[in-house]
OpenMM code with the backbone's topology and positions (N, CA, C; nanometers):
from openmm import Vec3, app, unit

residues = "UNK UNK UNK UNK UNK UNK UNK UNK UNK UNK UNK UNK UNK UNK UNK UNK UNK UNK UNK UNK UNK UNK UNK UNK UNK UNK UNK UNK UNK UNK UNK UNK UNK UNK UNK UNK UNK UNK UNK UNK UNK UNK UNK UNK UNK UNK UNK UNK UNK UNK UNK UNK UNK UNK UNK UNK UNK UNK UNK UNK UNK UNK UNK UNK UNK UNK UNK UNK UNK UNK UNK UNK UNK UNK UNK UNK UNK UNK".split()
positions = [
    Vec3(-4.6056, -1.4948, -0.3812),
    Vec3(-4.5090, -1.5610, -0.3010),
    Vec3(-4.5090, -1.4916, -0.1650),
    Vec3(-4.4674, -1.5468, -0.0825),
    Vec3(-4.4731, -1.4851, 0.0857),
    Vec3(-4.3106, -1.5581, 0.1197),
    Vec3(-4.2628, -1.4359, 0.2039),
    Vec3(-4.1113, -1.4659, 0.2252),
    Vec3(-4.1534, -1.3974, 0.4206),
    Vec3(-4.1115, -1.4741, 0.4992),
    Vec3(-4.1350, -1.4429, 0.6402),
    Vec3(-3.9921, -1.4304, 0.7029),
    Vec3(-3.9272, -1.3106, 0.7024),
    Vec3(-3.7687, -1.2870, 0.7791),
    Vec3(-3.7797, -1.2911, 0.9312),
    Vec3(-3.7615, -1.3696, 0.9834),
    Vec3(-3.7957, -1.3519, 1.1398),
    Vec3(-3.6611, -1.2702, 1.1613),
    Vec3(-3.5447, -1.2825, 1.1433),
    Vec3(-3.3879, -1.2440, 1.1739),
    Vec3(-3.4708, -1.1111, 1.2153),
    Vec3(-3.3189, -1.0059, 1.3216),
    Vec3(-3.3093, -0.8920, 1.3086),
    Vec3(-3.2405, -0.8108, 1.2325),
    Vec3(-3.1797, -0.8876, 1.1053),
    Vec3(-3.1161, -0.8036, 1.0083),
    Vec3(-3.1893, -0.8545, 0.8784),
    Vec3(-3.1594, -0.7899, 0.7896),
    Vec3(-3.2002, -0.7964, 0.6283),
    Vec3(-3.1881, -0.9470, 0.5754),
    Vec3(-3.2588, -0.9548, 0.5115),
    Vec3(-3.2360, -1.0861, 0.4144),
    Vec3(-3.1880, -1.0526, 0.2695),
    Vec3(-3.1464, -1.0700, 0.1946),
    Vec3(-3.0791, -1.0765, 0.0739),
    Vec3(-3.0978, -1.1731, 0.0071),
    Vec3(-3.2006, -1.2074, -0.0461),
    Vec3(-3.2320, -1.3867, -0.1397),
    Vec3(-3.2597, -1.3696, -0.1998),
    Vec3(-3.1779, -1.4584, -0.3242),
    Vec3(-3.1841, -1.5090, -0.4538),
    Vec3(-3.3149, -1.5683, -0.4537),
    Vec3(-3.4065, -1.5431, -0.5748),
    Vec3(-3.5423, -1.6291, -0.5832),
    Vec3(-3.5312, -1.6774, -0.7199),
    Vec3(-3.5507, -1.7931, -0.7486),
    Vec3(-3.5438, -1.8699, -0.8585),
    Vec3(-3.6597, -1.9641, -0.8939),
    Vec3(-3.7713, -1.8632, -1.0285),
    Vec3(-3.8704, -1.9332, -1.0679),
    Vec3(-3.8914, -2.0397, -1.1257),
    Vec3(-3.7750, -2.0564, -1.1714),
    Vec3(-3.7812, -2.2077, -1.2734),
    Vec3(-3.7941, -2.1878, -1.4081),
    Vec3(-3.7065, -2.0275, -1.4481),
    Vec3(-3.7552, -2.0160, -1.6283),
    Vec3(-3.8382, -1.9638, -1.6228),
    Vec3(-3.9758, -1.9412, -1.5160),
    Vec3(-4.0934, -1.9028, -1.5822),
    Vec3(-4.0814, -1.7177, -1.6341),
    Vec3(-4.1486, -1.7059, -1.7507),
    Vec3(-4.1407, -1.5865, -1.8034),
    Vec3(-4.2593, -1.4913, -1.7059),
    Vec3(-4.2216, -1.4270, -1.6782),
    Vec3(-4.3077, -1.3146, -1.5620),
    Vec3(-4.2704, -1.1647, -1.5927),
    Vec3(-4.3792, -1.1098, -1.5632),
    Vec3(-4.3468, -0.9537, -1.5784),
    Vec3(-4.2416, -0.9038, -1.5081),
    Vec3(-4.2063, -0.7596, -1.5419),
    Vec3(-4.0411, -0.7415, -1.5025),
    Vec3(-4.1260, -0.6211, -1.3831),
    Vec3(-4.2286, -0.6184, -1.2943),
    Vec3(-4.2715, -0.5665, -1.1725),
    Vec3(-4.3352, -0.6728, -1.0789),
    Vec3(-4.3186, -0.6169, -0.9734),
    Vec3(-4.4130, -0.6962, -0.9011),
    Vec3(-4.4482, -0.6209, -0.8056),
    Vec3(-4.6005, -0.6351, -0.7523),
    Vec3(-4.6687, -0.5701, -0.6352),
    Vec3(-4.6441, -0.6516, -0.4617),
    Vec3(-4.5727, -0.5515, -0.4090),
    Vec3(-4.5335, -0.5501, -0.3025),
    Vec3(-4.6110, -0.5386, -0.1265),
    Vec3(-4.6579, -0.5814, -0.0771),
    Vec3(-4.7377, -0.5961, 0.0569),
    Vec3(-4.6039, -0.6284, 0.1692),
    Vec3(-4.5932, -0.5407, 0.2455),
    Vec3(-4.4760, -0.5577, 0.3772),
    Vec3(-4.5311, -0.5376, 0.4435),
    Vec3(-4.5503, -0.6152, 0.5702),
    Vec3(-4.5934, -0.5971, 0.7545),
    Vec3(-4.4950, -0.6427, 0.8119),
    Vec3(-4.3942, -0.5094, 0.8793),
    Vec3(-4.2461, -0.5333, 0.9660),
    Vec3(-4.2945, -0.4457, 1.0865),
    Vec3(-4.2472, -0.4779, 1.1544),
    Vec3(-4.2332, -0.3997, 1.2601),
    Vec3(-4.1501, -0.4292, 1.4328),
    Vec3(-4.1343, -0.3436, 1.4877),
    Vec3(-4.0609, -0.4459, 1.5862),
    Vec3(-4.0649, -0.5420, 1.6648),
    Vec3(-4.0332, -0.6462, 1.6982),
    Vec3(-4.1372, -0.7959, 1.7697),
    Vec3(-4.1983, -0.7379, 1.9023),
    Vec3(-4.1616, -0.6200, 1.9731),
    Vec3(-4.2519, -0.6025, 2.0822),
    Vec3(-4.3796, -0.5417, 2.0670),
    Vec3(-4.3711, -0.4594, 1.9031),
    Vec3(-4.4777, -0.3898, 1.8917),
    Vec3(-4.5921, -0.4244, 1.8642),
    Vec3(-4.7236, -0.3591, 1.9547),
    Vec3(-4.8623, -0.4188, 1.9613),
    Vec3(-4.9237, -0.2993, 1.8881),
    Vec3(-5.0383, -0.3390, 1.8175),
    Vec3(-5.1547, -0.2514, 1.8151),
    Vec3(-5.2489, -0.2244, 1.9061),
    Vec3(-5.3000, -0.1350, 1.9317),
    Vec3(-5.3871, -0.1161, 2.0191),
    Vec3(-5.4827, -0.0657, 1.9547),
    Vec3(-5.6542, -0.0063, 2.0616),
    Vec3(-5.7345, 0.0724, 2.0025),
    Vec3(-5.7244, 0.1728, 1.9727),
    Vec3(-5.5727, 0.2591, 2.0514),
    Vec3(-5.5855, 0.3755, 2.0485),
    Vec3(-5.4676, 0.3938, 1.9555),
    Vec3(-5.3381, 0.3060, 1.9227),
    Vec3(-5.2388, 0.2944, 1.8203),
    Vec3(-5.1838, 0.2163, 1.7190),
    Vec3(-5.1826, 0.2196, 1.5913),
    Vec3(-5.1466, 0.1129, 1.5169),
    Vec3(-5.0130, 0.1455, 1.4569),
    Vec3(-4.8991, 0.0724, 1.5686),
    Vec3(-4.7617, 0.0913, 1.5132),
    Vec3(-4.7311, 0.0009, 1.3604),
    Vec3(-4.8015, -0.1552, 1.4040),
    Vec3(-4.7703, -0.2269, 1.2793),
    Vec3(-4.8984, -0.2182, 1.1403),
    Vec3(-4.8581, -0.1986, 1.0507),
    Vec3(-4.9411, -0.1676, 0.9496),
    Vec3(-4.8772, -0.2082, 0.8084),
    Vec3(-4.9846, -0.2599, 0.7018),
    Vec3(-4.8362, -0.3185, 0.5717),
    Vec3(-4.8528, -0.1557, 0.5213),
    Vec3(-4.7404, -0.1716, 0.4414),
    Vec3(-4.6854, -0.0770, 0.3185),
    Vec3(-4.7307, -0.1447, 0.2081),
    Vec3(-4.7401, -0.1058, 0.1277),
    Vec3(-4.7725, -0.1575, -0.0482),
    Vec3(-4.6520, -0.0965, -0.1293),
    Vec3(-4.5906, -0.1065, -0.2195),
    Vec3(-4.5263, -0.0678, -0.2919),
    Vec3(-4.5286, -0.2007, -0.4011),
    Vec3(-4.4645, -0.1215, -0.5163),
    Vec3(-4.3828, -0.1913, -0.6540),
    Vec3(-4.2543, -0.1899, -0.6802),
    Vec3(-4.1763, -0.3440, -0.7129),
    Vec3(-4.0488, -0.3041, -0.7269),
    Vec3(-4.0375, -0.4003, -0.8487),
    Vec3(-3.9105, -0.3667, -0.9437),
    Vec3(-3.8791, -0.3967, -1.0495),
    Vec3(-3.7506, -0.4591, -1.0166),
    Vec3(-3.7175, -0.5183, -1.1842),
    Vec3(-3.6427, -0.6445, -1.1657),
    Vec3(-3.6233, -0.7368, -1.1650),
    Vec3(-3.7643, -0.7822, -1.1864),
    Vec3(-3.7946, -0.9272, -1.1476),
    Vec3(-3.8233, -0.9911, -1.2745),
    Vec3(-3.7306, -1.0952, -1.2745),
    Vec3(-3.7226, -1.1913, -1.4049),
    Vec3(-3.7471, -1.3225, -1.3268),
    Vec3(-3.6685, -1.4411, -1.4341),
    Vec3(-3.7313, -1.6150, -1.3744),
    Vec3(-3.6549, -1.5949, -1.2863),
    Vec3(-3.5261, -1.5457, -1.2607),
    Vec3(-3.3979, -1.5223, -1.1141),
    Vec3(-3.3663, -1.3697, -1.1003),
    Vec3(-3.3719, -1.3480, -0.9509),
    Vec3(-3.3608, -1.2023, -0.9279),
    Vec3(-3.3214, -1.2502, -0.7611),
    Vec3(-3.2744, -1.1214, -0.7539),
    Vec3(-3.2369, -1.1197, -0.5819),
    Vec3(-3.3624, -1.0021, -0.5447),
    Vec3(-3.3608, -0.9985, -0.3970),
    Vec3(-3.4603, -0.9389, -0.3664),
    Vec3(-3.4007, -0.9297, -0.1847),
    Vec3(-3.4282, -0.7796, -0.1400),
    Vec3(-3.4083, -0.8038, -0.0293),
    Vec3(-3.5279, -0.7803, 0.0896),
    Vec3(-3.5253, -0.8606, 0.1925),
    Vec3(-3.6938, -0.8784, 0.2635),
    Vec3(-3.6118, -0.7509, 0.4326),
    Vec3(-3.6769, -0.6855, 0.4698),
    Vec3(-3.6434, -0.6260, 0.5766),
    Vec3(-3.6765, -0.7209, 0.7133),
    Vec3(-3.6099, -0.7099, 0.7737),
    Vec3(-3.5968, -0.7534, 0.9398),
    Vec3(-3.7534, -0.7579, 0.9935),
    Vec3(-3.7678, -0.9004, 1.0835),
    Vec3(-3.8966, -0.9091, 1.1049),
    Vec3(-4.0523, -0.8459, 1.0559),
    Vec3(-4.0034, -0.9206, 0.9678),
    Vec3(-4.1071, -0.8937, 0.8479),
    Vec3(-4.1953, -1.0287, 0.7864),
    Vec3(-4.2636, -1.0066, 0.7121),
    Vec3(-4.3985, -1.0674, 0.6163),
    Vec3(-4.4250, -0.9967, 0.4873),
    Vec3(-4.3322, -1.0551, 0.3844),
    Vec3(-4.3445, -1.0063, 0.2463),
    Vec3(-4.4540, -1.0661, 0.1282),
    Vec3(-4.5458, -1.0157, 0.1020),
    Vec3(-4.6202, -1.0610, -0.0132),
    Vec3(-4.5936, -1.0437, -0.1275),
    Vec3(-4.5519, -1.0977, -0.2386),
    Vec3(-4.4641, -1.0595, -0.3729),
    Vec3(-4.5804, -1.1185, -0.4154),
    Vec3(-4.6411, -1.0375, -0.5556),
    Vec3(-4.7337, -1.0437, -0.6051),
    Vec3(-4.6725, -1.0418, -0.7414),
    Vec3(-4.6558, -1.1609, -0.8224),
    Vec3(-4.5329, -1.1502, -0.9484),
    Vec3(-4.6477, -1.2298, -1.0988),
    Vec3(-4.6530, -1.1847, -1.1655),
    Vec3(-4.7672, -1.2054, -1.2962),
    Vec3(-4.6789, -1.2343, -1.3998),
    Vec3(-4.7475, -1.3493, -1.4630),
    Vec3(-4.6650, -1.3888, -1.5655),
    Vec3(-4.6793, -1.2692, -1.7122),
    Vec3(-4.5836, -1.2760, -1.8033),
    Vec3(-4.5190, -1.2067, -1.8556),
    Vec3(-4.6411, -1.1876, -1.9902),
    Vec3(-4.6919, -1.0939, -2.0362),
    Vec3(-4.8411, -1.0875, -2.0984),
    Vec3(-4.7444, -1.1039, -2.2960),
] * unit.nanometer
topology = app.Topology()
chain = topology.addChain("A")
for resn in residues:
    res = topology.addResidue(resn, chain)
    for name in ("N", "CA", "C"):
        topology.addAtom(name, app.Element.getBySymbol(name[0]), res)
């Protein structure tokens, strides 16, 4: 799933799979950073993070950080 927060504050959303049974992790990909910030050759302010977060059933809340690009990587339930 991909969640895109343009806001300058947090998002807080309810995500609702539809029942589907899914593992209770999911792998995380974030690229935030501030809207003026550029990369250059010589600096790379924006860069994703990876992480894992738990919790995640068919409904879960989830919160996306401020100008951001979230990749939720969510696998059904083995």
């Amino acid at each position: 799933m991909k969640v895109v927060n343009a806001q300058s504050d947090q998002a807080r959303t309810s995500i609702d799979l539809g029942g589907a049974e899914v593992a209770p992790t999911a792998g995380l990909t974030v690229l935030a950073a501030d809207p003026d910030a550029e990369n250059t050759a010589e600096e790379r302010p924006v860069a994703p993070e990876t992480s894992t977060v738990g919790g995640v059933d068919s409904s879960f809340t989830h919160t996306f950080p401020p100008h951001s690009v979230t990749f939720m990587r969510i696998k059904p339930r083995d």
